[in-house]
N, C-alpha and C positions, 0 to 999 in steps of 0.2 A: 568669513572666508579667510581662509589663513593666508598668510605670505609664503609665496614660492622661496628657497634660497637663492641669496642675490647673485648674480654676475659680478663676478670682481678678478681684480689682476693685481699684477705688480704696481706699486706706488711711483714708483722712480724708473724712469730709462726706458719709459712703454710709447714715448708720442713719435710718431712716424715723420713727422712735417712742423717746420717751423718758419717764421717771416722776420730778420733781421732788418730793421734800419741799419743806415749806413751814411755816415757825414764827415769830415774833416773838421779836425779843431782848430784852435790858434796857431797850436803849433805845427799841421799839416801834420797831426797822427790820425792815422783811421780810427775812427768811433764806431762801433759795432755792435752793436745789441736791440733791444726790445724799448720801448718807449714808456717812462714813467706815466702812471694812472693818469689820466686831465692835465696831461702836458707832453710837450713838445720835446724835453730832454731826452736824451736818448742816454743808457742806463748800461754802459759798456761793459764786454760778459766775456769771457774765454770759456764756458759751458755753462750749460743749463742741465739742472738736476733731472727735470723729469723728460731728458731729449734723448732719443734713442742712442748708444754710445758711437756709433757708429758717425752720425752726422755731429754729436758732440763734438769729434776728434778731428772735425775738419774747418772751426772756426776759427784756432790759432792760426791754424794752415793759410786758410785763403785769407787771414788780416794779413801774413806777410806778404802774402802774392798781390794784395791792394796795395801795400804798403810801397812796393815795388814799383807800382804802375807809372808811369809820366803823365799822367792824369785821372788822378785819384777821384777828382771832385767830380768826375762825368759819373760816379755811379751813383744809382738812388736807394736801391735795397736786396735782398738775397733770400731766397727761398731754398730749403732745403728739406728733399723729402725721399723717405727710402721705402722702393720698391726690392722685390723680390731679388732680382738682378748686383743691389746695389746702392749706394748713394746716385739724385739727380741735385743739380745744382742750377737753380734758376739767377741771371744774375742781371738783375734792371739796372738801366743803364737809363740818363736824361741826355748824354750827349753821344755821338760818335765814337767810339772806341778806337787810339790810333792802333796800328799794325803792331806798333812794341805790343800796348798791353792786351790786346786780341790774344797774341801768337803767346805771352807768359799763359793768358788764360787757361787756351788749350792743352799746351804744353803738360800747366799741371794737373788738368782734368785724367788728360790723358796718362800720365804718371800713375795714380791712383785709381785707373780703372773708375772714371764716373762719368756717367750723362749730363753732358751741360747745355744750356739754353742760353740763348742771349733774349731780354727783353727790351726792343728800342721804342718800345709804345707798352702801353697798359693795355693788357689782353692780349699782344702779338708777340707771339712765340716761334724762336729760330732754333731747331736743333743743329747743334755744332758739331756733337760729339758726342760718341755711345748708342746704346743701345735704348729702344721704345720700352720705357717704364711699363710695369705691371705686378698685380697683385695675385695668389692665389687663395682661393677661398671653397670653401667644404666641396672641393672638385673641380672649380670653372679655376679660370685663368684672365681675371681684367685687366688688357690693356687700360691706360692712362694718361693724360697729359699731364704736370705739375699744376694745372692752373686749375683741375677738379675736382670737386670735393669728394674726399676719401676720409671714411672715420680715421679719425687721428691716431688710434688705440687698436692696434692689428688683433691682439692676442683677446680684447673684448669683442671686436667685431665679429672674431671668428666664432665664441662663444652664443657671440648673439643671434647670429644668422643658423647655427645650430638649434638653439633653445626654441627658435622660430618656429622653423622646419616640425619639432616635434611637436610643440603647442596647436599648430596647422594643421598638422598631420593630414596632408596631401596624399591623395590615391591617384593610381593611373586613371581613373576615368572622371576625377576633378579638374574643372574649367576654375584658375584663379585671376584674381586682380589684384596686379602690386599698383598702389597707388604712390608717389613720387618716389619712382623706383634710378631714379640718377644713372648708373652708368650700367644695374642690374645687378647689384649686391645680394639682395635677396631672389631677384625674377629668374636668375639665371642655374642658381641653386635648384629655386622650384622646381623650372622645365628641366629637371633632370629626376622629379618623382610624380608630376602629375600630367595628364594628357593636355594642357593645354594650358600658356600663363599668356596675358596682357601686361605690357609694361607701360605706365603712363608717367609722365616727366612735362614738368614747365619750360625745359630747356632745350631749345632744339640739337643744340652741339653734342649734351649728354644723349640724347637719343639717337642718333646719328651713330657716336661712339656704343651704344649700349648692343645697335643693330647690329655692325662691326664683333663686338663680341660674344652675340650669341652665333656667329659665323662662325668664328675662331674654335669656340668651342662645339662646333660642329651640332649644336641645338637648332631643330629644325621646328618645332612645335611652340615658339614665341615670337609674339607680335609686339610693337613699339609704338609710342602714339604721343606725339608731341598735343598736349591742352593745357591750357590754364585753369588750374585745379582751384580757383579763387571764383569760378563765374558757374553760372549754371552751364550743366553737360548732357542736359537729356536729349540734345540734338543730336553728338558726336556719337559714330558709326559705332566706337567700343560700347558703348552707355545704353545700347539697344540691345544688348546682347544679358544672357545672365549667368552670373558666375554661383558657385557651388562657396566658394572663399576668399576674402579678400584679406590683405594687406596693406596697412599704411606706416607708411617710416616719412614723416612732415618733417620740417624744421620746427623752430621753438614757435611761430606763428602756430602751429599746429594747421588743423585741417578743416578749418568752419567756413569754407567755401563749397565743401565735399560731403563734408560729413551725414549732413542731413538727407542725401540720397541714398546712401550705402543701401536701407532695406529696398529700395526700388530697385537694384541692381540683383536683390535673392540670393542675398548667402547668410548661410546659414551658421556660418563661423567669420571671424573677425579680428583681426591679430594688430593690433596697433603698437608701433613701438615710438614710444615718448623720448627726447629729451628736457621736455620741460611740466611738471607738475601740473603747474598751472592750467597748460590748455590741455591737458589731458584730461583734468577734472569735465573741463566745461565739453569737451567731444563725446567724454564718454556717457554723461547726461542725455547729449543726443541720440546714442545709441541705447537706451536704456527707455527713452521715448521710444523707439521706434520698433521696440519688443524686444531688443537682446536683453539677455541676462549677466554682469561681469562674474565670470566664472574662475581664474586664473589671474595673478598680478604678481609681477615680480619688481 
């Protein structure tokens, strides 16, 4: 079986989203960067080569606006990630924020047209300023919070979610199944060539949001289903039903909580997209048991 030609992009200035540490030195300079391999130091940076230019060009920016602060040492670390719109700017904080460095916050958010968030807890997110983050992709439009996972690499994902599509190759009277379909990367694509998608997700916030944006994008023909893709599912209302195609996009675990049902579910195609070699080998064995053929690999 031959190899497909790969998916590939630019090397440098393709990642959408990044996570800066952030600490005071001895001498009360802001420290700012990414944290050494198996250690605690933090590895102070004014860009990063393979960071979108965009949010590259706002790290000097916001050290002086830290640098500024009356109390630098309340903050814990920074996210930054760019949506469609623009730069968003996540910016964790361990203490109170006084009114001075709030109001510089804003001030420069707002100067430069970005979304900014305050993080006073881990996982609790305050919009400050700007506008609700989003993505578009081969037609839909996902809304986002900074705190969900979005492939890092826009101009691959777009690629990829195409490649999908035709490898699928979905008709109006296919019933499909995205399996850990997150906020509808791929599901929401679907439901816009086949008669019918399920979208299943471990996460309930992701599915919540996912619902949310096949609203948005005015997709009337897809359903959402929050399960835990790790346990058996032949209980759950979608799992009774049978789809014509399925879909899985897993993390590096891959999907060997799932996998082993796929043919119970009666599809006849099967589109798996890997990021890790490893458990792709070992799923796709299972489906290989279970009478698929691997016809297609890129």
């Amino acid at each position: 079986m031959p190899l497909a030609p790969s998916i590939a992009g630019e090397g440098l200035g393709y990642r959408r989203r990044a996570r800066l540490s952030i600490q005071l030195d001895k001498q009360r300079n802001v420290v700012m960067g990414f944290r050494r391999k198996h250690s605690n130091h933090i590895v102070d940076i004014d860009q990063c080569p393979v960071l979108n230019e965009q949010l590259n060009a706002l790290i000097p920016q916001l050290r002086d606006v830290f640098l500024g602060f009356k109390q630098p040492q309340s903050l814990g670390h920074l996210e930054l990630v760019l949506g469609d719109k623009g730069p968003v700017v996540v910016v964790r904080h361990i203490k109170a924020l006084t009114n001075h460095d709030h109001k510089r916050l804003v001030e420069f958010a707002n100067s430069k047209v970005i979304t900014l968030y305050l993080m006073p807890e881990s996982g609790q997110l305050q919009l400050v300023t700007g506008e609700q983050p989003y993505y578009s992709e081969v037609g839909v439009e996902l809304p986002f919070l900074p705190t969900h996972f979005i492939q890092v690499n826009q101009e691959i994902n777009s690629q990829m979610v195409t490649q999908a599509l035709q490898w699928l190759a979905p008709t109006t009277s296919d019933n499909v199944l995205d399996l850990f379909c997150g906020l509808g990367n791929f599901t929401l694509p679907l439901a816009k060539l086949c008669q019918r998608v399920v979208g299943v997700e471990g996460v309930q916030d992701m599915v919540d949001w996912a619902k949310q944006n096949a609203a948005l994008n005015h997709l009337t023909n897809v359903e959402f289903y929050q399960a835990n893709l790790e346990q058996d599912l032949s209980q759950m209302p979608w799992a009774q039903q049978q789809f014509d195609k399925i879909l899985l996009d897993p993390a590096r675990a891959g999907a060997s909580g799932v996998i082993d049902q796929v043919s119970a579910l009666g599809a006849t195609r099967v589109l798996y997209v890997s990021c890790n070699p490893a458990t792709l080998a070992r799923d796709t064995q299972s489906l290989i048991e279970q009478g698929y053929k691997l016809v297609r690999l890129a």
